[in-house]
GUDOBA-166134 format. One record per residue: residue number from 0; residue in one letter; x, z negated, y of N, C-alpha, C in turn. Coordinates in steps of 0.05 Angstrom, whole numbers, plus 5000, padded with zeros to 4 digits. Atoms other than C-alpha are relative to their C-alpha. Layout:
<fidrens>
NUM_A_X_Z_Y_X_Z_Y_X_Z_Y
...
</fidrens>
This chain:
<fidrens>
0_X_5029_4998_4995_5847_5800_5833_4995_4996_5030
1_X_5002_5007_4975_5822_5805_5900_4974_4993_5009
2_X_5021_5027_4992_5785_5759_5939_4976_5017_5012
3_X_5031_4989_4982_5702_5766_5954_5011_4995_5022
4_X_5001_4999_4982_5690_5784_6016_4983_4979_5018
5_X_5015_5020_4996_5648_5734_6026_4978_4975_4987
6_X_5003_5005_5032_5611_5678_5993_4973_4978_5023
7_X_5020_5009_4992_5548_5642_6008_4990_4973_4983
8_X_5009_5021_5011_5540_5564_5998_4977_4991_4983
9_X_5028_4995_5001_5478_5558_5959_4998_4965_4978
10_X_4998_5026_5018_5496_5475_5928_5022_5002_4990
11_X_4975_5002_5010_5542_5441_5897_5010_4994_4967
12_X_4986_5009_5038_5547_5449_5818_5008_5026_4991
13_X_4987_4972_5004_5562_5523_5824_5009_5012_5017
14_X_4993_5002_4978_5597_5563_5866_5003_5038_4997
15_X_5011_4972_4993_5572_5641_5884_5019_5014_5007
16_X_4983_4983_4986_5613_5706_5900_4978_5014_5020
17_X_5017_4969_4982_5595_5766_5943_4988_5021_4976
18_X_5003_4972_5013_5554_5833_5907_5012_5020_5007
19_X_4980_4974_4985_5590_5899_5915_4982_5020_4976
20_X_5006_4986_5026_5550_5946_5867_5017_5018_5000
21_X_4991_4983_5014_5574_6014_5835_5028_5015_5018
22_X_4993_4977_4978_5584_6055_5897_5021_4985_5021
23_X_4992_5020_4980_5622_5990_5933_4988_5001_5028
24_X_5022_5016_4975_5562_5981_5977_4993_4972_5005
25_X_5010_5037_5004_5543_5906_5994_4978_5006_4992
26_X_5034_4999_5015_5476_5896_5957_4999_4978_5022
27_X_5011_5019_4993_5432_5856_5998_4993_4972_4992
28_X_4999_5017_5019_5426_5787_5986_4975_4997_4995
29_X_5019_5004_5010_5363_5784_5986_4980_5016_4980
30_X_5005_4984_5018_5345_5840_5940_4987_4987_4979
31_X_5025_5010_5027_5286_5824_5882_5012_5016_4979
32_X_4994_4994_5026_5312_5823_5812_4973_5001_4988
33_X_5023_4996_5012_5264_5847_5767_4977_4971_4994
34_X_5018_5018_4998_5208_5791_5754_5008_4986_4974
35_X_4994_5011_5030_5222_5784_5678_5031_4995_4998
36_X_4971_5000_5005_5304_5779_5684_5008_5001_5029
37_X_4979_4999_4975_5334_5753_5744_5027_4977_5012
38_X_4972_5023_5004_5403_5719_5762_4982_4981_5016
39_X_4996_5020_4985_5398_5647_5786_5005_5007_5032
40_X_4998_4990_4972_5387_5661_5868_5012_4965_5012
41_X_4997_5027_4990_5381_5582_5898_4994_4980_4973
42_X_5001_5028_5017_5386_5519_5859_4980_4990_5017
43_X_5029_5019_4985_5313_5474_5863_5004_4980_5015
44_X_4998_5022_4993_5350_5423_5882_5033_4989_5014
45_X_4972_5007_4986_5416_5391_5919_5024_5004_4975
46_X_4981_5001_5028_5478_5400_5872_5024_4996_5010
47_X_4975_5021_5006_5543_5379_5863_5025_5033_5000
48_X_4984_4974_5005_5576_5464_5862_4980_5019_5019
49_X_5006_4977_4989_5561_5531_5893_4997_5025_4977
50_X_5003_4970_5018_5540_5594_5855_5016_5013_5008
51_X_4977_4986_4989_5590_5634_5857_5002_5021_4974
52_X_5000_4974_5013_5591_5712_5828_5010_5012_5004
53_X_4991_4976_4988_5633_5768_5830_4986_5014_4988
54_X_5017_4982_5013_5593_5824_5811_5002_5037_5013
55_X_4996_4970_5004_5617_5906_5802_4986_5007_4988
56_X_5013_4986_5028_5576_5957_5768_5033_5008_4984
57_X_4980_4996_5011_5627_5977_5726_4986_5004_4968
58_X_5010_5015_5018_5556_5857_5166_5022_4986_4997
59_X_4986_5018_4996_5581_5795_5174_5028_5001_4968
60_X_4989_5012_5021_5640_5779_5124_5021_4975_5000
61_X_4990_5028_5010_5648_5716_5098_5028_4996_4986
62_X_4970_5001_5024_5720_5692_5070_4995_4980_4982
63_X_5001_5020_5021_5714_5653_5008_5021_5000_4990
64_X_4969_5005_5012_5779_5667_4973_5017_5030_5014
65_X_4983_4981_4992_5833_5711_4999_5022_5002_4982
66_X_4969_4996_5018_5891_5737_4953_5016_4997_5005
67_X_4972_5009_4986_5964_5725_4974_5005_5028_4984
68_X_4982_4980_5008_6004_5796_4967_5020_4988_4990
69_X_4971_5008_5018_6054_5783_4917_5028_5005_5002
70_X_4977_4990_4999_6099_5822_4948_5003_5010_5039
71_X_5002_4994_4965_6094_5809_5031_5018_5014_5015
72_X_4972_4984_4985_6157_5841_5052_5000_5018_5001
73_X_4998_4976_5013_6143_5907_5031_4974_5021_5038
74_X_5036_4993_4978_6079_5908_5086_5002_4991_5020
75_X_5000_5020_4975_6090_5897_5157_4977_4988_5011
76_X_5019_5005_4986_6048_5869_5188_4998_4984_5025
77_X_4998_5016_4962_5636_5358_5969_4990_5021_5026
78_X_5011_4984_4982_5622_5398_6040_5018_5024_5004
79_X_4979_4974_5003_5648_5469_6036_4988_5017_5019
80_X_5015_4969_4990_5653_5529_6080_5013_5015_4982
81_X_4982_4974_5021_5683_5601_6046_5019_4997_4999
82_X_4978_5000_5004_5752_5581_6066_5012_4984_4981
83_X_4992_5019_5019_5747_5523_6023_4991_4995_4980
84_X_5007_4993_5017_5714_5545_5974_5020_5015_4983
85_X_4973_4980_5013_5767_5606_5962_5020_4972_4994
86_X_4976_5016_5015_5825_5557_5962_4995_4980_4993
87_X_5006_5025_5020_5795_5503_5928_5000_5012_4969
88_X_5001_4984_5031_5777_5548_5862_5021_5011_4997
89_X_4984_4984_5008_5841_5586_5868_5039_4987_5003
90_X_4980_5010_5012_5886_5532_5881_5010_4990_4974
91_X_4998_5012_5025_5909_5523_5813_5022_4977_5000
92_X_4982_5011_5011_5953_5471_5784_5022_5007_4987
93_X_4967_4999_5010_6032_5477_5769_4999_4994_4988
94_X_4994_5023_5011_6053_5456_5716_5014_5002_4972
95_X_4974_4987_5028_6120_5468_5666_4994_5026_5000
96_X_4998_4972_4998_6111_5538_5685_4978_5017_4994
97_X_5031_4994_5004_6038_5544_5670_4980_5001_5019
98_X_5018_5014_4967_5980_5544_5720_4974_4990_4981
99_X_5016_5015_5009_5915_5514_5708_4969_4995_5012
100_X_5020_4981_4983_5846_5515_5736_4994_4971_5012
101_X_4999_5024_4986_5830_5469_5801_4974_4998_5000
102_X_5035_5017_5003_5752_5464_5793_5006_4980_4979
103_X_4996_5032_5018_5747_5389_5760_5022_5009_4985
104_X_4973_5003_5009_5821_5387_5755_5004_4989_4979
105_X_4994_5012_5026_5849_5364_5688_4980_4999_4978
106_X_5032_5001_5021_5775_5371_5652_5018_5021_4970
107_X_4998_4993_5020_5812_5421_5607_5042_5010_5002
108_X_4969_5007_5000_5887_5421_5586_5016_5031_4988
109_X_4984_4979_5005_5896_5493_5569_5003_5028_5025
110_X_4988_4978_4978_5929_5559_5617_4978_5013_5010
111_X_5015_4966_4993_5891_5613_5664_5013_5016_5009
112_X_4987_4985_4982_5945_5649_5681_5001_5033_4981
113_X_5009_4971_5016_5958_5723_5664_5013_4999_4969
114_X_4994_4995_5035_5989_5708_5592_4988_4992_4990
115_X_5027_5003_5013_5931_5677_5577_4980_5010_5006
116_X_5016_4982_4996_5890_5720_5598_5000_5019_4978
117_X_4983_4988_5028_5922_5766_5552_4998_4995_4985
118_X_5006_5014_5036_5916_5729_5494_4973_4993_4997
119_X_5029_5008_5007_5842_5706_5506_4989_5033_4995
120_X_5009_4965_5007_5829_5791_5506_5017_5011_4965
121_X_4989_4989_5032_5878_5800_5443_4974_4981_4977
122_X_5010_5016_5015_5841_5738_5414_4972_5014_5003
123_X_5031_5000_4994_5767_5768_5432_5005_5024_4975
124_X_4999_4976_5010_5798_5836_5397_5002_4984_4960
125_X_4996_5004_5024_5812_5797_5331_4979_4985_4991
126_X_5029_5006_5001_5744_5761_5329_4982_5023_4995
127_X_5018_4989_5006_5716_5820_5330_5000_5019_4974
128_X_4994_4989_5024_5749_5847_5269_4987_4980_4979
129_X_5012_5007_5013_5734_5786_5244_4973_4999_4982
130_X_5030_5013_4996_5661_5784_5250_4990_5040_4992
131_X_5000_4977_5011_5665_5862_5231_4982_5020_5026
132_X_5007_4991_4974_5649_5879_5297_4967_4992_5017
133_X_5017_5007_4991_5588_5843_5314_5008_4975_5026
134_X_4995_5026_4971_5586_5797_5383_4977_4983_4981
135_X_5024_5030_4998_5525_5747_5360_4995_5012_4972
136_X_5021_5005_5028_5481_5725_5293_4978_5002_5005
137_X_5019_4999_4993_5434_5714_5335_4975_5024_4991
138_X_5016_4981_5017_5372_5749_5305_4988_5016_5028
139_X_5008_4988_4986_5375_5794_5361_4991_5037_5001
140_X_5001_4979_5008_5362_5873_5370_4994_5018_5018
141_X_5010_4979_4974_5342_5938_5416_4967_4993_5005
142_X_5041_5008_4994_5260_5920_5399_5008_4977_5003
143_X_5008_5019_4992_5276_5852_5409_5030_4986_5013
144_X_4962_5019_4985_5336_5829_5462_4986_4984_5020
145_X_5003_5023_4976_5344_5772_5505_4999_5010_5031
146_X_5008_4991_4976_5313_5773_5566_5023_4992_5019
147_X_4984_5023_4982_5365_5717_5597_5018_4988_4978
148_X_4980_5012_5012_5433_5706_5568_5023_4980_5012
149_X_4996_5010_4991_5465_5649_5587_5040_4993_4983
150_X_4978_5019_5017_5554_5641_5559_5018_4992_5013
151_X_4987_5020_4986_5581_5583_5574_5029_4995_4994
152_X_4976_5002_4997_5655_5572_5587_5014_5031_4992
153_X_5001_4970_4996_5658_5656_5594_5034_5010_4995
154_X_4976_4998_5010_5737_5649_5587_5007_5037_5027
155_X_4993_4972_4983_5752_5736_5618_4980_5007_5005
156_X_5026_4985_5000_5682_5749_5608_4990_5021_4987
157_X_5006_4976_5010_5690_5801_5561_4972_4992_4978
158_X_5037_4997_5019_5631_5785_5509_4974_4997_5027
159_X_5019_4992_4981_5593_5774_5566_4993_5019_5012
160_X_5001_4958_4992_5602_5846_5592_4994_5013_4987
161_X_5006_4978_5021_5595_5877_5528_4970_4989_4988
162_X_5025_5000_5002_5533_5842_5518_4976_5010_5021
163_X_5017_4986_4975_5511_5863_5589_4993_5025_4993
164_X_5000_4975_5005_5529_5926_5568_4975_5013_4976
165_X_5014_4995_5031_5490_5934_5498_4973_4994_5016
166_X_5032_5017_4991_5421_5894_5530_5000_5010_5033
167_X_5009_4990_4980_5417_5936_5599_4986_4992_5019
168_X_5024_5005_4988_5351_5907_5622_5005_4968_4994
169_X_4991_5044_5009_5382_5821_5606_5018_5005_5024
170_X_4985_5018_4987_5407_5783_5654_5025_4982_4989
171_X_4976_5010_5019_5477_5758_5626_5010_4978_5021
172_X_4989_5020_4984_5502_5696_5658_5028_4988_4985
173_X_4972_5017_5003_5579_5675_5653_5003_4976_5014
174_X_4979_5022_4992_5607_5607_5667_5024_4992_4993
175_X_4972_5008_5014_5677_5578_5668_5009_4986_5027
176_X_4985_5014_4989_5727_5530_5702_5014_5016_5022
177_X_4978_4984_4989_5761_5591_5731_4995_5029_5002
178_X_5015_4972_4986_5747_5657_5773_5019_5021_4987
179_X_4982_4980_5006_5788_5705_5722_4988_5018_4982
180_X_5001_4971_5014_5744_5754_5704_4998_5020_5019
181_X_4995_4969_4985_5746_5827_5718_4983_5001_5029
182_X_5007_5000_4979_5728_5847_5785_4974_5022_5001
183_X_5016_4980_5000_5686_5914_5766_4981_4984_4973
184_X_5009_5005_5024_5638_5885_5706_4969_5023_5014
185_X_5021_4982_4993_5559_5913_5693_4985_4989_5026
186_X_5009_5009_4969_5511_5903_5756_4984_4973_4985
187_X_5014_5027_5018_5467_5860_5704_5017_4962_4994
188_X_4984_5029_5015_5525_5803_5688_5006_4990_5029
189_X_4988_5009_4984_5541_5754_5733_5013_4970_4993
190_X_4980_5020_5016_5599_5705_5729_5000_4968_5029
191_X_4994_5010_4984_5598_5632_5762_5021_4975_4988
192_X_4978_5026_5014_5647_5574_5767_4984_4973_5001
193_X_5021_5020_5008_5612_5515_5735_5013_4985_4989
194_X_4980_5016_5013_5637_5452_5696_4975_4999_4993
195_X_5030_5010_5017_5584_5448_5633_4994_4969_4990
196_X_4991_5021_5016_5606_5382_5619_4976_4983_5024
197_X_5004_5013_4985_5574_5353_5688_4974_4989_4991
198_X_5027_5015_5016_5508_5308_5676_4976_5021_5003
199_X_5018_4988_5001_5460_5363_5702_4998_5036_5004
200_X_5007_4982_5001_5449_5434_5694_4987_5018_5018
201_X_5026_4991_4991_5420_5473_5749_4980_5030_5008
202_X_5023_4975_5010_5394_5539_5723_4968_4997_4999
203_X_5032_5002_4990_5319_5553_5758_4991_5006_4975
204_X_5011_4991_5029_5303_5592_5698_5008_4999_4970
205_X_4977_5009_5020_5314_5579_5627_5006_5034_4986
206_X_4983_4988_5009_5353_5620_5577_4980_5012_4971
207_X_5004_4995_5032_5330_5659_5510_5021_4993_4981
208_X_4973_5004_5015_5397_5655_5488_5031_4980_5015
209_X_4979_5019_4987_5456_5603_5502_5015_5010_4979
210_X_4987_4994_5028_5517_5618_5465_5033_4995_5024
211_X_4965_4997_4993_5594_5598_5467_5017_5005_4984
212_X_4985_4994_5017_5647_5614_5439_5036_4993_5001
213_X_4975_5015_4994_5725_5587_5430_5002_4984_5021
214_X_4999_5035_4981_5714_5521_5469_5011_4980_4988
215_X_4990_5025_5015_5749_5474_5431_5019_4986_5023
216_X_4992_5013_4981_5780_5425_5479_4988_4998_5025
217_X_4997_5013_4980_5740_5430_5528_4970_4987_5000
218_X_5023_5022_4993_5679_5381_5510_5007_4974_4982
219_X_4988_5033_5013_5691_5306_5488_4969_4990_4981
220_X_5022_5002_5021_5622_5303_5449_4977_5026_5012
221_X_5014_4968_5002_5583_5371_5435_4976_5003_5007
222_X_5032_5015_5000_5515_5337_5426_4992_4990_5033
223_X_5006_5016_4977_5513_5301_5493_5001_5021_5027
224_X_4992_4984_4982_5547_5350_5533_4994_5030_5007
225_X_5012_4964_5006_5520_5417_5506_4972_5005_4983
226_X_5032_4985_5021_5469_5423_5456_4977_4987_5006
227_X_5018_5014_4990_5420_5371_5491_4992_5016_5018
228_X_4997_4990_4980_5429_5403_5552_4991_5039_4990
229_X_5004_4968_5000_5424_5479_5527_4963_4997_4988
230_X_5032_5006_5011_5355_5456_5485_4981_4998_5032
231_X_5018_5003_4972_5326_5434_5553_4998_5025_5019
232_X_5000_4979_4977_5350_5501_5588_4991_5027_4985
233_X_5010_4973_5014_5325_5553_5527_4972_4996_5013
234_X_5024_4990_4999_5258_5585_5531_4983_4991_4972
235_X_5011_5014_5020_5213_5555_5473_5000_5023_4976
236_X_4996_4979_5013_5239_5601_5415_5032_5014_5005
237_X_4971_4991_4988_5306_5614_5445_5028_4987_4975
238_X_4978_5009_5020_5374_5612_5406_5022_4993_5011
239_X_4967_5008_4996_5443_5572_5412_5006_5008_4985
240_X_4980_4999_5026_5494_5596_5374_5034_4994_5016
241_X_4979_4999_4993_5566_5580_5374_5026_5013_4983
242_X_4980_4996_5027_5626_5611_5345_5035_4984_5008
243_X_4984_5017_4991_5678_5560_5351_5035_5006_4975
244_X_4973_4996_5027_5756_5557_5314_5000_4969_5000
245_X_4995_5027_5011_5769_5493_5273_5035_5015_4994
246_X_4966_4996_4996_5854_5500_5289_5013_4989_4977
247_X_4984_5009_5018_5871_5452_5235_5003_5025_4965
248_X_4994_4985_5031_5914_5486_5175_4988_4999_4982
249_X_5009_5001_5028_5884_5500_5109_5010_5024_4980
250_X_4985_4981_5014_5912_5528_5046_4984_4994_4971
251_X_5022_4999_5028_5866_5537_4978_5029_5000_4976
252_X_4989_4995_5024_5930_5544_4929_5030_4986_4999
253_X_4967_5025_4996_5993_5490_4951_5021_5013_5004
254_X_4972_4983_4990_6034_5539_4981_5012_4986_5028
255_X_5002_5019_4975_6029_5494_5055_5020_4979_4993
256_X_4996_5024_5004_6080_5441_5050_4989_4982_5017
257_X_5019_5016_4982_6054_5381_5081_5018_4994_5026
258_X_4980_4994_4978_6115_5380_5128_5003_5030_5012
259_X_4998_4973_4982_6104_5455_5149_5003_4996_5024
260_X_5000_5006_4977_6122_5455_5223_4974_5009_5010
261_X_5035_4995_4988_6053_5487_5242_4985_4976_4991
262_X_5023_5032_5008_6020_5430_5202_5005_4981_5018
263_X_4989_5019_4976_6061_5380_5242_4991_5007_5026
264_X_5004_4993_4965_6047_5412_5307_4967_4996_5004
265_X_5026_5003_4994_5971_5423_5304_4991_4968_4993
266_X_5002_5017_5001_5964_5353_5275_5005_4978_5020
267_X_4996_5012_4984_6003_5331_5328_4983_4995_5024
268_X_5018_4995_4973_5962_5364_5377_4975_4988_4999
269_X_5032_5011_5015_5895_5345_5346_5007_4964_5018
270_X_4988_5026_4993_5929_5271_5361_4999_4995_5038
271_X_5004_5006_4957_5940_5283_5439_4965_5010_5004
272_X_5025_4988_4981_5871_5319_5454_4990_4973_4991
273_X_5018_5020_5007_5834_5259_5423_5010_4983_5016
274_X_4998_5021_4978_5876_5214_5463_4991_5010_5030
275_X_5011_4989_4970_5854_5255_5527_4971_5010_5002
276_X_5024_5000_5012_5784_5253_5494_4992_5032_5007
277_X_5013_4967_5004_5770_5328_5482_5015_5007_4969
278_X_4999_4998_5023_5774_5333_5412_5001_5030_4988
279_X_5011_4976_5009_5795_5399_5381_4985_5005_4964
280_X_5015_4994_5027_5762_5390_5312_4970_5008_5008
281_X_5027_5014_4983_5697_5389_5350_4992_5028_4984
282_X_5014_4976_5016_5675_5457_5307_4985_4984_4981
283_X_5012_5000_5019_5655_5417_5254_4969_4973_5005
284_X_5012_5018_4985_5612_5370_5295_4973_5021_5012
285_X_5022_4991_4984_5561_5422_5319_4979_5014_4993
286_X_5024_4994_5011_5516_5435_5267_4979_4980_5008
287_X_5019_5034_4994_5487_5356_5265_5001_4998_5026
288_X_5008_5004_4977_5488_5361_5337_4986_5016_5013
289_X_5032_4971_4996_5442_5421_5340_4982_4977_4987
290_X_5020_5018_5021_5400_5378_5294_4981_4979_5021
291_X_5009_5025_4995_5401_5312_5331_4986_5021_5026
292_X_5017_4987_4962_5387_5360_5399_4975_5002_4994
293_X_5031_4982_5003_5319_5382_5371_5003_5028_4983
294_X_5009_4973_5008_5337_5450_5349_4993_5005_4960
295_X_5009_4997_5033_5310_5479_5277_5011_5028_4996
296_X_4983_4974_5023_5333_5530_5230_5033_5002_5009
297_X_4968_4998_4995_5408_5509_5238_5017_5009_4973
298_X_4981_4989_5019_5455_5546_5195_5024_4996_5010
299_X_4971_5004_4987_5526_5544_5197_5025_5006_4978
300_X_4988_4985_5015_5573_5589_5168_5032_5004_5018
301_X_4977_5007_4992_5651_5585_5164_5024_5025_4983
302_X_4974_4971_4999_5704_5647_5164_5023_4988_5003
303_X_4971_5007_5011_5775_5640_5134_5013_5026_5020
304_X_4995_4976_4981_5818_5674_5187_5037_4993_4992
305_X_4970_5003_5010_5904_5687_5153_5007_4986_5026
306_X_4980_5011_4983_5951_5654_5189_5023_5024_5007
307_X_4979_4977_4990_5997_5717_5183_4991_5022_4965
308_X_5009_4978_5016_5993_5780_5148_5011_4996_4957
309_X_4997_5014_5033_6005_5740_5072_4974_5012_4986
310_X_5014_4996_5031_5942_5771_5033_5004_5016_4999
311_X_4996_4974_5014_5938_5829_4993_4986_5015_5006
312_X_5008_4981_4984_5881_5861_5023_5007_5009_5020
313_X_4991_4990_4974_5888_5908_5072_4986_4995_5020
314_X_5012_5014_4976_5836_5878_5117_5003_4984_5006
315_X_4996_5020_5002_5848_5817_5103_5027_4998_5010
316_X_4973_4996_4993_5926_5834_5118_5013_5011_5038
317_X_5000_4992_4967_5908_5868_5187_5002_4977_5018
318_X_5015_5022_4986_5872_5810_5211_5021_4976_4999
319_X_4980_5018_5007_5925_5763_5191_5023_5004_5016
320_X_4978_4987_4972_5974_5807_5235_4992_4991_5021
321_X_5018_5004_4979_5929_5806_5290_5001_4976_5007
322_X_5014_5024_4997_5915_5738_5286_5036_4982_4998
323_X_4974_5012_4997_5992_5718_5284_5005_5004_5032
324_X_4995_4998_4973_6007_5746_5346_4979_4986_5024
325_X_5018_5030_4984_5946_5700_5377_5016_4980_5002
326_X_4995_5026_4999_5978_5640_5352_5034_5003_5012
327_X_4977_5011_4984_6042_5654_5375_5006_5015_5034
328_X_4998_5009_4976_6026_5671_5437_4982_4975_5019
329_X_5017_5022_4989_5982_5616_5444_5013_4974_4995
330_X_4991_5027_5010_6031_5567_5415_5000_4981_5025
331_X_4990_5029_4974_6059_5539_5474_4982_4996_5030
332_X_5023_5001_4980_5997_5555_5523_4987_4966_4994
333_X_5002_5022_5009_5969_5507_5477_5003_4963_4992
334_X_4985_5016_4997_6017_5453_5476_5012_4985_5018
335_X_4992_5005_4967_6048_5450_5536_4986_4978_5009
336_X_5016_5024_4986_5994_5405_5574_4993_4983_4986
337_X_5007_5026_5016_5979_5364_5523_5016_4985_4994
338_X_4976_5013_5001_6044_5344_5500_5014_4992_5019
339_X_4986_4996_4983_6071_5339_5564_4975_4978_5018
340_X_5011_5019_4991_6007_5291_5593_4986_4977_4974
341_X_5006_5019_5017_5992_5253_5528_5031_4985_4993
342_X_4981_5014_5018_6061_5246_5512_5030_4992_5018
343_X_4981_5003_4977_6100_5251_5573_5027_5021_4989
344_X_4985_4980_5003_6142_5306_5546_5016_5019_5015
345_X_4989_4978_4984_6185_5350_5587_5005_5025_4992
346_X_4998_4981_5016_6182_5424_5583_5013_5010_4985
347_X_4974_4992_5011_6253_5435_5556_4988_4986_4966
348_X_5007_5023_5021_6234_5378_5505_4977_5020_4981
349_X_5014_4993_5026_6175_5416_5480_4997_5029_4989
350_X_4981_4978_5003_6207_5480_5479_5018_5003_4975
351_X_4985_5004_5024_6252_5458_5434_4980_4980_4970
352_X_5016_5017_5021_6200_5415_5395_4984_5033_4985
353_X_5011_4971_5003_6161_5494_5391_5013_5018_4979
354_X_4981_4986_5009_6223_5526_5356_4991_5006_4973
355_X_5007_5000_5021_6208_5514_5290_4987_5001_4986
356_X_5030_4997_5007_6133_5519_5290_4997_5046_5001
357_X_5002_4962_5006_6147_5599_5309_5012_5012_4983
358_X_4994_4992_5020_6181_5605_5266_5002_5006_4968
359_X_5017_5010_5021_6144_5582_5209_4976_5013_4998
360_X_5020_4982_5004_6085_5623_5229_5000_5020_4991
361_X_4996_4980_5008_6104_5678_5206_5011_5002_4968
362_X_4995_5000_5026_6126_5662_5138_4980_5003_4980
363_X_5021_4987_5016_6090_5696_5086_4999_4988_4980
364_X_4994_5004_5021_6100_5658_5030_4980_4972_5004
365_X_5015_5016_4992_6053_5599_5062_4969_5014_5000
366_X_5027_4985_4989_5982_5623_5061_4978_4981_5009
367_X_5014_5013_4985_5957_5581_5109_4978_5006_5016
368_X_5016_4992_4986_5892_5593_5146_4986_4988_5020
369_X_5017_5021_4983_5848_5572_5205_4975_5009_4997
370_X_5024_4986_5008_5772_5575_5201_4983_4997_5024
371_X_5011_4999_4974_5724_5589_5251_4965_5007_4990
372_X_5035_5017_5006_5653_5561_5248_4975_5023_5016
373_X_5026_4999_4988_5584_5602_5263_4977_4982_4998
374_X_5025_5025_5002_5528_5552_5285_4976_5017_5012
375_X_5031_4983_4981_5457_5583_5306_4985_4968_4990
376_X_5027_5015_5001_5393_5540_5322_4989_5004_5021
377_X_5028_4986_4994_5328_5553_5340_4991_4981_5020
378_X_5014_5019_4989_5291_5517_5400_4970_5004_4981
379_X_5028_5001_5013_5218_5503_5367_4980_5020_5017
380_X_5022_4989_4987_5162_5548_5394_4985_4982_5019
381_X_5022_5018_4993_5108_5514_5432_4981_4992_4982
382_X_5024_5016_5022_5059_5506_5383_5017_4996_4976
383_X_4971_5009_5025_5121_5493_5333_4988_4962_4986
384_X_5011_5032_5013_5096_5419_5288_5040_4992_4990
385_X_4978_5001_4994_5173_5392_5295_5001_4972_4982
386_X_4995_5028_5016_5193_5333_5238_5037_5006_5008
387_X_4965_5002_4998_5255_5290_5249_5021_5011_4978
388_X_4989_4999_5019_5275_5320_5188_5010_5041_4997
389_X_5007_4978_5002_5266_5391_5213_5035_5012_5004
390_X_4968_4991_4997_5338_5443_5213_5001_4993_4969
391_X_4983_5004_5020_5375_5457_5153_5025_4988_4996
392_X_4981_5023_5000_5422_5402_5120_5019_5016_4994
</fidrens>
């Protein structure tokens, strides 16, 4: 990826690129975004980051029971100028052959390098099979789209692009730890490096829509750190949603032994992130924390996603493929830093601790699954009559 040309301090809780539109002309910076939809220009107030953008033109189904094929074998399946800006965001962290992202160093314990990159785009491609090809729940639409989309921890940025793309006339706003998305995206999306976790937020304008998606590890309470904070930055009527993965194994029919090496491993891991307080169960934590935030009409709906191509459907059998080759290229992305700063582990060590978990994923005769949580909720209107009792239990 190659480096803006230049980059314009504008505070310190975000941190800004250069424009280049279609034609690779500089856009002006001062250029007026439309009145009703426009990126974040200056922060109101002193901050703690720099805005920072690169910017190129450039029916749901639910799993309730899944079948197990009877016969799997048969079916494959601080004070900154630009120079220190650039190598401050792009020095990454070393580390057992991984790199890592140097905005608030160590805040999150998993890879940005190009094989994860790779796998966060395979993983966006099997989400979307999941979800039967819809990006959002959000009760959105062509007569009625978000003016101002705001997703947080943006990962490559691809839903963010493709929602730029779909909503033309929205302002799409990416954040993340780490400057690795595409270099050409739409003229509408813009991507900055942010840490959502920090105490204050400083988006001038608020959002119709907040929405994240596969964050697990990187918030240590959901409520405090996100859904408080996104309530205060919607538009009155505006929607959070999240679509999060809950990693721990599950198996509806005692095929899982309880010694499976995958069980062992994510258990394990579950074990380190909590000691390094970023909890990956945290999916199931973010309904009641929509709740406690304020928001109403919370629903929260939960998708059975194979562990490998073990059912009998053929969709169900795709997806299960698909969704193998995630986890095992994500095994040791995964692992790696956690095991290795919770546990003091050396890479060789957990290399060989790895062996037997890949090899176990793929066994058809386990029909183990992971599930992955949709949460929506509603900020209240203005004239909205709001009881503490308000949101669905």
């Amino acid at each position: 990826m190659s480096s803006p040309q230049s980059y314009i301090p504008q505070g310190d809780d975000a941190i800004a690129t250069h424009k280049i539109n279609a034609c690779g002309v500089d856009d002006v910076a001062h250029d007026a975004e439309p009145e009703t939809a426009r990126a974040p220009t200056e922060p109101p107030y002193d901050l703690n980051n720099f805005p920072f953008t690169f910017e190129h033109a450039r029916d749901a189904s639910r799993s309730i029971n899944i079948e197990p094929d009877s016969d799997p074998s048969i079916t494959p399946s601080y004070e900154w100028d630009g120079e220190s800006i650039t190598s401050s965001i792009t020095a990454y962290r070393e580390e057992n052959g991984r790199t890592y992202h140097a905005y608030s160093d160590g805040s999150y314990h998993y890879p940005n390098d190009t094989l994860e990159l790779e796998r966060l785009d395979w993983q966006y491609i099997c989400l979307k099979r999941l979800f039967n090809g819809r990006n959002y729940f959000a009760p959105w639409s062509a007569d009625q789209p978000p003016k101002r989309i705001l997703d947080l921890a943006t990962g490559t940025g691809m839903w963010a692009m493709e929602m730029a793309e779909e909503f033309e006339d929205s302002v799409v706003v990416g954040t993340d730890l780490s400057p690795i998305q595409p270099e050409y995206v739409p003229p509408n999306a813009h991507f900055y490096i942010h840490d959502a976790r920090l105490d204050d937020w400083w988006w001038p304008d608020p959002f119709d829509y907040i929405h994240i998606r596969m964050a697990l590890g990187a918030w240590e309470d959901f409520e405090t750190e996100v859904a408080r904070k996104a309530f205060d930055h919607l538009e009155p009527g505006g929607w959070f949603e999240a679509q999060e993965l809950f990693p721990t194994l599950r198996c509806d029919d005692d095929s899982m032994p309880a010694d499976w090496p995958p069980n062992l491993l994510f258990n394990d891991l579950e074990d380190c992130a909590r000691r390094e307080h970023r909890p990956l169960d945290i999916a199931t934590t973010y309904k009641q924390g929509l709740i406690k935030a304020g928001f109403v009409d919370v629903t929260e709906q939960v998708y059975k996603i194979p562990i490998n191509g073990w059912a009998k459907s053929k969709n169900w059998k795709t997806l299960g493929d698909l969704w193998n080759v995630n986890c095992l290229d994500a095994i040791q992305g995964v692992a790696m830093a956690l095991l290795h700063r919770a546990r003091g582990l050396k890479r060789h060590q957990i290399e060989i601790h790895l062996m037997d978990t890949r090899r176990a994923l793929s066994d058809k005769t386990v029909h183990a699954y992971q599930s992955c949580y949709v949460v929506l909720g509603r900020k209240p209107g203005r004239e909205e009559t709001v009881t503490p009792s308000s949101g669905h239990q």
